[in-house]
N, C-alpha and C positions, 0 to 999 in steps of 0.2 A: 467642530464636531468630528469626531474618529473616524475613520470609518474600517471596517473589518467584514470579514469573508468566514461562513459558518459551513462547512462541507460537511454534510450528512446522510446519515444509513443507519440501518434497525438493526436489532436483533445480533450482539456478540460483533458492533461495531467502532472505528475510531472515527472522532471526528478531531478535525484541527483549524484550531481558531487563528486566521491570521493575520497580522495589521495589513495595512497598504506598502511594504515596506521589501526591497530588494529580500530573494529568498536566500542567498550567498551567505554565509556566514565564513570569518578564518575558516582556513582550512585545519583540519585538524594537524597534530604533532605526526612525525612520521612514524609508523610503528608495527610490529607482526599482524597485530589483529586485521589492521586495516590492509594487509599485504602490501605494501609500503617500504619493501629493501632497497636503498640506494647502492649497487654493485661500481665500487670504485673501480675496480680494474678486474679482466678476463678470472674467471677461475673454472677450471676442471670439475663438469661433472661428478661426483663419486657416487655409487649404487648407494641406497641407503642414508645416504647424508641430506636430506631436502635443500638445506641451506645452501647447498653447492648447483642446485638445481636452477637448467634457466628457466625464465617465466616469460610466458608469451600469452596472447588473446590473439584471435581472428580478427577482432575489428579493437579502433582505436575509435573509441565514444566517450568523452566526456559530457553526460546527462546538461543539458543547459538548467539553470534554475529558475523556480519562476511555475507560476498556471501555465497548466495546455489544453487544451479544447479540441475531438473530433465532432467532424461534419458526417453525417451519413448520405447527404445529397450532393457532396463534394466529390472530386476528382481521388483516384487510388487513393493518394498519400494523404491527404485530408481527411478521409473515411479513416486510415488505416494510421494516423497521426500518434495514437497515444499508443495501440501496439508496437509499433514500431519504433518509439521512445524506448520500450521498455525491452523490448528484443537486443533493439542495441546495445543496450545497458549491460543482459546477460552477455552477450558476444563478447563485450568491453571487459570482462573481470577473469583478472589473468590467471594465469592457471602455470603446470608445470608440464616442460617437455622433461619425461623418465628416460633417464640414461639405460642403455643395455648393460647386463651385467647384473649380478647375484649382491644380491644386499646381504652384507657377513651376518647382522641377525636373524634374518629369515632361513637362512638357504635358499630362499628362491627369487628369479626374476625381481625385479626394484619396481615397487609400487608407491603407489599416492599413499602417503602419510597418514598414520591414523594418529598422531596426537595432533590437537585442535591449535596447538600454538605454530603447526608446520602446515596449516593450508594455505595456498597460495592467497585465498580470498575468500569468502564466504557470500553466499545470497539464503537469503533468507523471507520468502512470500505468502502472504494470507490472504483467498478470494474464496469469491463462490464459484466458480465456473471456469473450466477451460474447454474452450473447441478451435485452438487454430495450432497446424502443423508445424508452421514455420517456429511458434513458442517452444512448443515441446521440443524440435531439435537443438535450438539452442542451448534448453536447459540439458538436455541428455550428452550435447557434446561439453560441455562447462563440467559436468559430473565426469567426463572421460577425461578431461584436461587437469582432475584433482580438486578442481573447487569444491568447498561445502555447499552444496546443493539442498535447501530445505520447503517443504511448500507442505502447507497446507488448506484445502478446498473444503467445501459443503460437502454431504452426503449425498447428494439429490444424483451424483453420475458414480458409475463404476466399472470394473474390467469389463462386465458386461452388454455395458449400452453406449458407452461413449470409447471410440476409438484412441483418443487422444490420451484419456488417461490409463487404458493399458499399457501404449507405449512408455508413457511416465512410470508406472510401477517398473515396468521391463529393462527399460534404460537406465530410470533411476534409482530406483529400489525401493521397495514397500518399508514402511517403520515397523520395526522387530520390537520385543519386549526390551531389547537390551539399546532401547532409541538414543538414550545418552550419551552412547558410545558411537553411536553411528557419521560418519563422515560426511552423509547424505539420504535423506529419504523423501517420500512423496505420502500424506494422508489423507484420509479421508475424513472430519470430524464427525461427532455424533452430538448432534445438542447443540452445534456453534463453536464447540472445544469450550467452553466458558459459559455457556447460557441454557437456554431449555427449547430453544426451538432451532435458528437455523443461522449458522456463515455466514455474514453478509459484508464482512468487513471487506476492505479491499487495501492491503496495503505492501509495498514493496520495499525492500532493503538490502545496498552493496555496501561493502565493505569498502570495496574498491571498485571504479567503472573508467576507463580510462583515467586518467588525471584527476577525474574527482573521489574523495575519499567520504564514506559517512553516510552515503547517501540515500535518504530518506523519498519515498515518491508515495502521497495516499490520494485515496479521489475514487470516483465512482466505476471507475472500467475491469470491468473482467477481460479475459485474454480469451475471447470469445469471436465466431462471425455475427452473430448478431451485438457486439456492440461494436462493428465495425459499420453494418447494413443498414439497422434500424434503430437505434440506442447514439444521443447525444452524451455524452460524459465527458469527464473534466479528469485530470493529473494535476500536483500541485509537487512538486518536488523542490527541496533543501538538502545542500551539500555542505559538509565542512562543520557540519553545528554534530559535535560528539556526544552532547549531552541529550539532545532532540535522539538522535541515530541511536543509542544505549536504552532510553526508554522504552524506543518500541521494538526494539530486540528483547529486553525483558519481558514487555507485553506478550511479543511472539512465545519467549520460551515457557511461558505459563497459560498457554494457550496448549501448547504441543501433550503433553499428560492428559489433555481430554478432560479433566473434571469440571465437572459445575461449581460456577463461581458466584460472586457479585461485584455488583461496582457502586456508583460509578469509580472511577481510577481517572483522576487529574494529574498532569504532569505540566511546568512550564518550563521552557528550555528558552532562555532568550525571548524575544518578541513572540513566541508562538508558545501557546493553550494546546493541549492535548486531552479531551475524554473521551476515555473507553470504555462504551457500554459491553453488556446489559445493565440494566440498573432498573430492578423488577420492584423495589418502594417508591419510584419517582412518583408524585402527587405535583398538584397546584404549588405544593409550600416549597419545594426541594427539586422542583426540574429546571433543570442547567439550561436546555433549548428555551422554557418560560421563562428565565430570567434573565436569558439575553434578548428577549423580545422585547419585555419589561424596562430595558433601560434605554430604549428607542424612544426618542422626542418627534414628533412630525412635522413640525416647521420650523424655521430659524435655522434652515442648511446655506451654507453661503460659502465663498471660496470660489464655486465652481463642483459644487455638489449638491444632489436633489434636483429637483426640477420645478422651478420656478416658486422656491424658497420650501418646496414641503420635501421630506425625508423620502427617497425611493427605497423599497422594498421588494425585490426579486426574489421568488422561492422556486425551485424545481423540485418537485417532489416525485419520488416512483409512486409510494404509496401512502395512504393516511385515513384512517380509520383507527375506531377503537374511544373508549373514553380519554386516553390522553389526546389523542386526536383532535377530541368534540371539543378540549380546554385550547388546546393551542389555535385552533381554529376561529376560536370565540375572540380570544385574543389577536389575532391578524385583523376579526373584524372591528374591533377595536380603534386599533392604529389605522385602520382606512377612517374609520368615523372620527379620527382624530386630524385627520386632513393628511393622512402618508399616503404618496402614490403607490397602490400595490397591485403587483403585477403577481400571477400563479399560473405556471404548467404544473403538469400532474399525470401518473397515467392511471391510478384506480382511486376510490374515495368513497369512504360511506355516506349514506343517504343523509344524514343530518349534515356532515362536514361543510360541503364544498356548494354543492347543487342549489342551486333556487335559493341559497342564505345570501347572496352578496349578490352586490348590485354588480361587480366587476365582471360576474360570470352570465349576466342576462343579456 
């Protein structure tokens, strides 16, 4: 029996499906996009010329691959695990030291490159939520070093009530009508960018991060104190797989226009499933989470999987309500009455869902 790992979120989210299988893919070819120059030997500065420019990062982070998991009742670095993956990541993506001197097209001072095939590296991030200092400087010094700097959040915060992301518009720059053209900016969506209610997605992507290229990281953590304090969350990152890394760039950049969409939208890049919701027709007959429940057997695990030959079933849920809710639900109870050992946290749940319906929860 397979076994695979189903990471999910509501509402204008990515989920990705994964075997049990090293996250590593080849590395990708070397190349501009990925910021990827191999400088054979010393070359001179020139204002204006990027290509002549050196490239440097404050830290050397090559993202490991593979799940990550924070503790909120663990020690700093355990609580602060999967920030701190990802901070390093931004830190790790190189950027360019500007040579002094008059760039002959300009006339003026030698600046960060506005054509997109001359940034040193790009990042590119979709969450709900930001409240931690130490992110926002990272991303604001990455945007001073030339990187393409792009992010976009929820609505729910703004200049007004969350410090963090003033600093973000300030540092990085707010997205203009002429967003296309932009080098860098920070958003707000309206809708989810893609859906009708709210951002819930949470996904990250380098270009380049020290040594690894392509790099993909999704999973449940906001760059937040509370999912450092109070919030268990998960990172799942893959490096090197270009076709995985292109899909949810594409996602991202039809996310960034802000209009209402639909999905679902499947992608498969190698051993990994990619769907991104919304997906506002899902029923019984056509939902992707019911049909992967649906090919779930509950005994006859063996190997050195299941527990004592019946099928284990782990769910974390934040939230679960609603009529698709009440079907997946019925379905979990199901596969327990079918002899799966099934285990559920949870942090909210309608009255029908969860409560008083299972025996696992009395």
């Amino acid at each position: 029996m397979s076994r695979f790992v189903v990471s999910m979120a509501v509402a204008a989210a990515a989920v990705l499906t994964v075997p049990a299988v090293s996250a590593d893919a080849t590395p990708a070819a070397a190349s501009v996009r990925s910021g990827v120059v191999a400088a054979k030997r010393a070359v001179t500065p020139v204002p204006g010329q990027p290509a002549t420019y050196k490239k440097f990062s404050p830290v050397h982070y090559s993202p490991p691959a593979g799940p990550r998991f924070n503790n909120p009742y663990g020690s700093q670095s355990a609580r602060r695990n999967l920030l701190t993956h990802v901070i390093r990541a931004v830190k790790s993506a190189p950027g360019y030291r500007i040579p002094k001197g008059i760039d002959p097209a300009t006339g003026k001072q030698a600046a960060c490159p506005t054509n997109p095939a001359e940034y040193p590296s790009e990042i590119k991030i979709a969450l709900y939520s930001i409240a931690d200092q130490s992110f926002v400087d990272a991303m604001i010094d990455a945007t001073r070093r030339c990187v393409s700097v792009k992010l976009l959040m929820n609505s729910h915060l703004n200049v007004d009530n969350s410090p963090s992301w003033r600093r973000l518009v300030n540092g990085v720059g707010a997205k203009t009508k002429a967003f296309t053209n932009q080098r860098s900016y920070v958003y707000r969506c309206s809708n989810g960018c893609l859906g009708t209610t709210v951002l819930h997605t949470k996904f990250y992507l380098f270009s380049q991060a020290g040594s690894a290229t392509d790099t993909v990281m999704v999973g449940s953590n906001n760059m937040t104190s509370n999912a450092v304090r109070v919030q268990w969350n998960d990172l799942f990152t893959v490096n090197g797989n270009t076709a995985l890394y292109d899909e949810y760039t594409a996602m991202w950049n039809k996310m960034a226009p802000d209009h209402s969409s639909n999905g679902p939208r499947i992608f498969e890049a190698g051993p990994y499933t990619s769907t991104f919701y919304p997906y506002r027709q899902a029923n019984k007959s056509n939902d992707k989470t019911l049909n992967a429940l649906n090919t779930i057997r509950c005994t006859g695990a063996t190997g050195g999987a299941g527990y004592h030959g019946h099928t284990v079933v782990y769910i974390a849920m934040h939230a679960w309500h609603g009529s698709r809710g009440l079907y997946l639900a019925q379905r979990v109870r199901q596969l327990y009455n079918n002899g799966c050992y099934v285990r559920i946290l949870y942090s909210f749940h309608g009255p029908r869902h969860l409560h008083g319906a299972h025996p696992w929860h009395q």
